[in-house]
C-alpha positions as CSV (number, residue, x, y, z in Angstrom):
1,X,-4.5,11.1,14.4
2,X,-2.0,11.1,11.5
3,X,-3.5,11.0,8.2
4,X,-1.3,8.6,5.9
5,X,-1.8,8.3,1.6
6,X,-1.4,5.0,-0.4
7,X,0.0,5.4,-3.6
8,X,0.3,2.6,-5.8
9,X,3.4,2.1,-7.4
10,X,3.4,-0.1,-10.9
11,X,7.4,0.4,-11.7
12,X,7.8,3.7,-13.0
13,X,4.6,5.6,-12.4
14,X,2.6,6.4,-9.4
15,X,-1.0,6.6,-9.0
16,X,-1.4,8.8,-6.0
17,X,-3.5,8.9,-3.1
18,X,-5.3,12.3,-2.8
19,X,-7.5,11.4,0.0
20,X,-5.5,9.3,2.1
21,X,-6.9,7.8,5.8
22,X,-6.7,9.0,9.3
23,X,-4.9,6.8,11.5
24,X,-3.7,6.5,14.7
25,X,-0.1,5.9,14.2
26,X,2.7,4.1,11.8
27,X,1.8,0.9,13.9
28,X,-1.4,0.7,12.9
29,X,-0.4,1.5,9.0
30,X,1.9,-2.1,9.6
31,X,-1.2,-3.2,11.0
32,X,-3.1,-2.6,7.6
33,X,-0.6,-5.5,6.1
34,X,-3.5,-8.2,6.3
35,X,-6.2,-6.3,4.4
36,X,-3.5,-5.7,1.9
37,X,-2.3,-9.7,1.7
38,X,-6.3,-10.2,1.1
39,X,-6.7,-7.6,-1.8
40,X,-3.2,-9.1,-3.8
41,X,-4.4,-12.8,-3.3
42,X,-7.5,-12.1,-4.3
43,X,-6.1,-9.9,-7.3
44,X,-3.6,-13.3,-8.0
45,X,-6.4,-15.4,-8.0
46,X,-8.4,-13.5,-10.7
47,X,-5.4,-13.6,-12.8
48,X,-4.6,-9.7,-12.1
49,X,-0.6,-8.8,-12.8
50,X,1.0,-8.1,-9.7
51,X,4.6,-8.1,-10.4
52,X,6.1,-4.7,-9.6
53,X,2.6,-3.1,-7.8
54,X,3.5,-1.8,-4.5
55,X,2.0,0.5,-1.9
56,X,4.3,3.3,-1.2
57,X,2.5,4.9,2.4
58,X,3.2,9.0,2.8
59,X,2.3,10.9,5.6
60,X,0.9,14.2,5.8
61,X,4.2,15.7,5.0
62,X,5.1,13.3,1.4
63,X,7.6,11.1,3.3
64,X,7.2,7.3,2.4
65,X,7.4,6.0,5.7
66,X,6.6,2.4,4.6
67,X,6.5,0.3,0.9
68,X,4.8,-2.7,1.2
69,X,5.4,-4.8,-2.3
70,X,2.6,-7.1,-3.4
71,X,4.7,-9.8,-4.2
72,X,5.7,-10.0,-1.1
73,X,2.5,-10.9,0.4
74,X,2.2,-14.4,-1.8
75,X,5.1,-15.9,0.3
């Protein structure tokens, strides 16, 4: 098991993820894509800014192996 950290990018800064979670694999960090769809239209519908929030996933060495965008999940 890899352990993988989800920062959340609002344009310029970066909130970081110090605790991260353990997970299999990169697949099953793609896999994660639904919970995060859930958590932006539920932030949409309560009238929460989305526009430029992004997850930006590390692994254990710092490398952003994925950015999922949370506009992108209202298409």
């Amino acid at each position: 098991m890899a352990r993988y950290f989800f920062h959340i990018r609002n344009t310029g800064a970066c909130e970081k993820d110090d605790e991260g979670f353990e997970l299999p694999g990169i697949e099953a960090v793609k896999n994660l894509r639904m919970a995060v769809r859930k958590l932006v239209m539920h932030m949409a519908t309560h009238g929460e800014p989305i526009v430029g929030l992004s997850f930006e996933v590390a692994d254990e060495k710092g490398d952003i192996v994925l950015v999922l965008p949370f506009e992108s999940d209202l298409d």
